[in-house]
N, C-alpha and C positions, 0 to 999 in steps of 0.2 A: 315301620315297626307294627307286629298285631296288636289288637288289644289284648291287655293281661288279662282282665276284670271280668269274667264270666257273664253270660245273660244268662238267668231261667226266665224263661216264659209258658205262663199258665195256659194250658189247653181249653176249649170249650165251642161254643157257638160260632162267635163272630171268625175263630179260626177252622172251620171248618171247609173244606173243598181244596182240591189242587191249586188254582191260583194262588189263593191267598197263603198256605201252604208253602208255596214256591218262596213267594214274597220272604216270609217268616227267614226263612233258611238262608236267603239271598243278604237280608236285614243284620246276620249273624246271631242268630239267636244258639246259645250254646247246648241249652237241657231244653226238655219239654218236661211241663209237670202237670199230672192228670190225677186234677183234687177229685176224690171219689166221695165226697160230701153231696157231690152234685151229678146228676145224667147218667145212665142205665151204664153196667158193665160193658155188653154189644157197645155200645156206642162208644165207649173207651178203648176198646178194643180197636174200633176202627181208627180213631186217630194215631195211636201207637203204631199198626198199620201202617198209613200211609205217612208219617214223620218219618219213618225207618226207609221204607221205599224212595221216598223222596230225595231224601237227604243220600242216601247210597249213590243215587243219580246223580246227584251235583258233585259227589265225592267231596263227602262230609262226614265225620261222627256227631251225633246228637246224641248225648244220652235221655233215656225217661226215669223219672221221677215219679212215685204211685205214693200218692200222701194220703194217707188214713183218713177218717174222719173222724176218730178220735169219740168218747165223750158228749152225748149232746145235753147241754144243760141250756134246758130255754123253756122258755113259758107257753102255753097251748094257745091255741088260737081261741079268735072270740066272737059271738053270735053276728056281731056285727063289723067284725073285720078287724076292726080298733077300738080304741078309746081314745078318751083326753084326760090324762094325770094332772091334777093342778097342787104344788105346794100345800101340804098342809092335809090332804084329801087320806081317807086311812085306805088299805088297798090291802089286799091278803095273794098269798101263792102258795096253792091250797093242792097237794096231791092225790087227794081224796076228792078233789073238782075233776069232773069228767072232762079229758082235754080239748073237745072240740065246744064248750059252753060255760066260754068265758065274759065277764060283764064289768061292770062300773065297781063293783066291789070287790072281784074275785077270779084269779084264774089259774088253772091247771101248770103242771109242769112236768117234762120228762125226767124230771131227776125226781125219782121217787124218793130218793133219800135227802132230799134236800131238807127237810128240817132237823136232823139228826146234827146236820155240819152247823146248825148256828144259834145263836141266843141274843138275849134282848142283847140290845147298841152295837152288834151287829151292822155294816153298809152292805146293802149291795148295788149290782152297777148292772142296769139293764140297756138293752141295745148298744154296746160298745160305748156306753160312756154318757150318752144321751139321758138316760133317767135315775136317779137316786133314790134309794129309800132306804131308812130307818129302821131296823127290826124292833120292834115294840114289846111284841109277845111271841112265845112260839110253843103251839101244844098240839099233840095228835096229828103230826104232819102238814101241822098247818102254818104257813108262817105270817103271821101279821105284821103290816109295816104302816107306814107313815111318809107319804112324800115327802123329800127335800128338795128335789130337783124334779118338777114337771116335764110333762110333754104328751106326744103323740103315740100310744104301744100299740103295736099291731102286732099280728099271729107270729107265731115261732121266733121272736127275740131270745137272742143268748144271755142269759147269767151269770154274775162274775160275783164273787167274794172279796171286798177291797183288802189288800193284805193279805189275800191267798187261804188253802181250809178245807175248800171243800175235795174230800172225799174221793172223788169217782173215779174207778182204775183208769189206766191210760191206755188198756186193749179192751174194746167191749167182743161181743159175740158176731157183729157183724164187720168189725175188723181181722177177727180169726179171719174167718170168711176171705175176706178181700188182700189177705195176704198169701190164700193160695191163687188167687186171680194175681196178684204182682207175679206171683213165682210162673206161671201161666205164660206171660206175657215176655219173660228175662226180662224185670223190671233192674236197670242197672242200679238203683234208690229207691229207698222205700223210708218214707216220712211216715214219723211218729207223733202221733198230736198229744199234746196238755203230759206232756214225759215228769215224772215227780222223780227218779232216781235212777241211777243204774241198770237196777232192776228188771226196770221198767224196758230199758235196751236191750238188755238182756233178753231180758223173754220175747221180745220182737225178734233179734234175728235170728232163737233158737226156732222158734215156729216157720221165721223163711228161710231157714237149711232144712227145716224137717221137709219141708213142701217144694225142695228140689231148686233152690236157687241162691245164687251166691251175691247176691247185689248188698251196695253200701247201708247203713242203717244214717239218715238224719232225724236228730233230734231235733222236734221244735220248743224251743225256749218260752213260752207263754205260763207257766206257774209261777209263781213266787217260790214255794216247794221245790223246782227246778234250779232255780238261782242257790237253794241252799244246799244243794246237794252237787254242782254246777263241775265241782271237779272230777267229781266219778262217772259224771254224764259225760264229760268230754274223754275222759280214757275208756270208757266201753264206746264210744260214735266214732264214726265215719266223719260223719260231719253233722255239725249244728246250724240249728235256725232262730235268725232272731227273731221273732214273729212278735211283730211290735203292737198287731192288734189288743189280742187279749191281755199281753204281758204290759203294755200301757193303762189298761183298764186296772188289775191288780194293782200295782205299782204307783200309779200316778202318770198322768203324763210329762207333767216336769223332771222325774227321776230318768227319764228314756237314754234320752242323749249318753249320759257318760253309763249307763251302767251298758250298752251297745257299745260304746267304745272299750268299756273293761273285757267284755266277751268277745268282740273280736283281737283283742289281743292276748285275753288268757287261751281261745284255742289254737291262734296261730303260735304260742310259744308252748304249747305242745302237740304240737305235729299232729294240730284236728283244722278239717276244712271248715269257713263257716260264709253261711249267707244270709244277708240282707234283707228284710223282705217287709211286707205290707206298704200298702198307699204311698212305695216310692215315686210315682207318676199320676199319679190320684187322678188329677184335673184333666189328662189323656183319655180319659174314658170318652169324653164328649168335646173336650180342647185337640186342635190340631197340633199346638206346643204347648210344653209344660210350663208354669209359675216357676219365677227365680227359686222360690225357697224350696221347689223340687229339685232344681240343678243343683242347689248347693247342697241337698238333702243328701242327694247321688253320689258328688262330688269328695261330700267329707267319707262316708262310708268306704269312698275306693281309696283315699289317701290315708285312713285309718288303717288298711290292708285286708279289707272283705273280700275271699273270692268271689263272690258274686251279687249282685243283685238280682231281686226278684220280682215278676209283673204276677199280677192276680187280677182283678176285673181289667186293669186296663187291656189287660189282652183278650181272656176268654169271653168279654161280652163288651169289647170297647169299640167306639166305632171304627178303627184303623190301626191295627194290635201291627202290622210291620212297622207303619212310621213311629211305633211308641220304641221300639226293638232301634229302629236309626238313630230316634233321638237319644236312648239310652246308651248305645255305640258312641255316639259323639262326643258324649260326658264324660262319659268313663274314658276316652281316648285323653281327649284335656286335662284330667284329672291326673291321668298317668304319669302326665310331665312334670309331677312336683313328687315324683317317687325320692323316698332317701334313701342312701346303703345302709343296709338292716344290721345291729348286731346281736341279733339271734341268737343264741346259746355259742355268745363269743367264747364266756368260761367254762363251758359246759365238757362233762365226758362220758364220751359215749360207750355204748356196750356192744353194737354191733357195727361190724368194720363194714357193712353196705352204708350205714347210717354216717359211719364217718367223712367215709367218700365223699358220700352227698355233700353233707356240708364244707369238707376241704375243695370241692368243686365251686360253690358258689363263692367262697372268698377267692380261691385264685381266679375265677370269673370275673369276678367285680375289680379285680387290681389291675388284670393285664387285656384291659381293651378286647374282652372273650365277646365276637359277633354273634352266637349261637352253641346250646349246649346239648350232647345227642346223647340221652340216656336208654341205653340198651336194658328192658326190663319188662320181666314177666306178669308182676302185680301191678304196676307202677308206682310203687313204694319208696322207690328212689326220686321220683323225677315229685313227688308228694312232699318228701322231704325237704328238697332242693326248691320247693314254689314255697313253703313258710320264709325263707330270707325275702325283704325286699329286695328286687333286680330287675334292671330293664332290659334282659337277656334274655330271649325267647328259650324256652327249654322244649324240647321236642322227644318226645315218649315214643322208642321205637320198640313195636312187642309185634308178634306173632296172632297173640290175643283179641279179637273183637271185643272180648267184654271186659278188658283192660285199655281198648280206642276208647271207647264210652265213656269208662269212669272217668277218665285222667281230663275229660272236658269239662271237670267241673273246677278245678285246681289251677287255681289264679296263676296265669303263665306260663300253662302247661299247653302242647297243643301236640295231639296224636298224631302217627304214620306209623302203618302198617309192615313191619320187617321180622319175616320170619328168618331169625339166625341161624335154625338148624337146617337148614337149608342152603346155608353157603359156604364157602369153602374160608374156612377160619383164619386164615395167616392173611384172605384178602377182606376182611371186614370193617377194618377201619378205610379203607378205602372205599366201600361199595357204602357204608352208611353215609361217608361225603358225594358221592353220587349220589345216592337217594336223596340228597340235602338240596346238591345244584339243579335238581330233575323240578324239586318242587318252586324254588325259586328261593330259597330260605338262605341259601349265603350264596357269594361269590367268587373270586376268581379273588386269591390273598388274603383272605378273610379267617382271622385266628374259627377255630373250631374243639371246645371240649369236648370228649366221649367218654364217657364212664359205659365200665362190663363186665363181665366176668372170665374168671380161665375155664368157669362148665359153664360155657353159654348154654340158653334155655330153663337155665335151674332157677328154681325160687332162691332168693335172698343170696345169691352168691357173686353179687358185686363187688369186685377186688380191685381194678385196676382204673385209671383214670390217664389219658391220653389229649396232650394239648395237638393239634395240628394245622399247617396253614392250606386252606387251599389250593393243590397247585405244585407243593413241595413235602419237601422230608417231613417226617413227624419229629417236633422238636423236645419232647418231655414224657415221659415214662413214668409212674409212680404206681406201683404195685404192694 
């Protein structure tokens, strides 16, 4: 049985070159994501490159993932690299501080507007959680605080708002930018950092249709503002991210757990992808195996029903980013074996009869021993719908489409083949798609087999028909 549970793994240094490369793809890594926070355009360019090449070779889809960077709210650097914040010591974050001459009393910050978003008793959270402080005073761009939480601050730490606030849109000017580089590249995803609303989604993927590309929009969940707004983000996205970093810092770290478990269940019950992500593998960066409470970290996330989990440094700068991609495989594989049967919008009614299929497919799947389900489809909007039911039933997305192989690797139990329908002679298609099935190794000789399609193959949304058959023999059920 494949795995259901998608990988993304983050692009960067330590994956760079054909080897490792190879490794990566061999590991089952399912996306590649190229955070553009970091390393020159050229350079990103090259690794899309050779992912795409690579993976073509082995006869694989991989999709790419081009994640914004979003926002930067961090404090400048300082004369001497760092400081030491001790409890109680007062400290300002001063906009009006030249950014590169920062000291024991005082330092710069890229958010020019950052004292507009706060007032005294104000917290903020610097370095992901690491330092606290007090807002005390706040006048002329300046913000004065008071440690609560010491420690060690070095150049360009990020700032966070506890309780969420601040301000800053969620496309800057050098995101415009870098979403005509996604569109450049047929980014099949294109991540949206610090998303406050709709909106916000909105105007991302009107700007990557203006600039020639049709790829998915993820939202990453890291605002507080996000959370409040959380069900309008989920019906403008593609798919959402849990991005546990910053949205832990906002929040608390103790609120994590269930409000990750609310979010992967409020977008899988309405028909939005979502993934997993930050420090799921942390200890991988420098460890050959992961700490228990990473396997169980994994573990719960895939049995809550995440398409995917996500690697960030342990990949792009870890010392052995495939075997982090095996151990992640072999989780999520174990994991899998405590799947339930889903009841998904058991009472639910639908409005389009591809929508319904889907779903009348996945219950008659789950009841009559279905080894494999072949959803013939242009977007892959069916085989999309059909991966929000829990099921231990491989679903297999047969399109025409490269950039419908792509996407559908991100969709927990979804797994691409390339069949162009208008291209064969229609009365033999449900036969040539069970070919195509035995060719790959995907079922056998007796082996029940669903296929959903349409009576105008090729058409967008014009799935009608759902077909049970056994390998080998008659087709035993018909429903049109």
């Amino acid at each position: 049985m494949p795995r259901r549970t998608k990988i993304v793994a983050t692009l960067g240094p330590a994956t760079d070159g054909i080897e490792v490369t190879d490794r990566l793809i061999a590991a089952g890594v399912d996306v590649v994501r190229i955070n553009l926070s970091h390393d020159s355009l050229q350079r990103h360019r090259e690794r899309t490159r050779l992912i795409r090449q690579r993976a073509a070779e082995a006869g694989r889809e991989i999709a790419v993932l081009i994640d914004l960077q979003g926002p930067k709210i961090r404090v400048g650097t300082f004369k001497d690299g760092k400081v030491e914040l001790k409890a109680g010591d007062r400290f300002a974050i001063d906009a009006n501080c030249d950014l590169s001459s920062g000291d024991q009393q005082r330092v710069g910050t890229t958010y020019a507007a950052l004292a507009d978003d706060l007032s005294e008793d104000d917290t903020l959270i610097l370095d992901d959680g690491a330092i606290e402080l007090l807002v005390t005073r706040v006048e002329s761009g300046c913000v004065h605080c008071r440690v609560v939480v010491g420690g060690m601050l070095s150049n360009n730490k990020g700032i966070n708002k506890r309780g969420g606030g601040l301000s800053a849109p969620a496309l800057t000017a050098k995101d415009r930018e870098d979403i005509k580089f996604a569109a450049e590249i047929d980014a099949d995803y294109l991540g949206v950092s610090f998303v406050r609303n709709a909106e916000d989604v909105e105007s991302a993927r009107s700007l990557l249709r203006e600039a020639g590309c049709n790829g998915g929009i993820v939202s990453k969940i890291e605002r507080v503002e996000a959370l409040q707004a959380i069900d309008g983000i989920i019906d403008a996205s593609d798919a959402i991210m849990v991005a546990r970093g910053d949205l832990g810092v906002e929040i608390g770290d103790a609120k994590l757990p269930e409000v990750q478990k609310q979010l992967i269940h409020k977008a899988r019950s309405n028909n939005c992808v979502v993934i997993t992500a930050t420090q799921m593998m942390q200890s991988m960066i420098e460890s050959p195996i992961p700490t228990r409470a990473e396997v169980f970290d994994v573990s719960n996330a895939v049995i809550d029903g995440t398409d995917a989990v996500m690697l960030s440094a342990e990949s792009s700068i870890g010392k052995n980013p495939p075997k982090v991609v095996a151990a992640l495989d072999r989780i999520c594989m174990e994991a899998e074996k405590n799947a339930r049967r889903s009841k998904h919008r058991i009472d639910s009614h639908f409005g389009r009869v591809d929508e319904a299929i889907a779903m009348a497919s996945m219950y008659i799947a789950n009841h009559l021993e279905v080894k494999a389900i072949a959803a013939l489809t242009e977007t892959g909007s069916t085989a999309k719908w059909m991966s929000r039911m829990n099921s231990g039933i491989p679903i297999h997305a047969l399109t025409r489409s490269q950039v419908t192989c792509r996407k559908v690797t991100l969709y927990r139990g979804v797994y691409p083949l390339y069949f162009d329908v208008t291209s064969r002679d229609l009365s033999k298609i449900n036969s040539e798609v069970i070919e195509a099935m035995l060719r790959q190794g995907t079922v056998q000789e007796g082996d029940l087999v669903l296929i959903t399609k349409g009576d105008r193959s090729g058409v967008e949304g014009q799935t009608n028909i759902m077909k049970i058959m056994r390998v080998g023999e008659h087709t035993l059920s018909r429903i049109a």
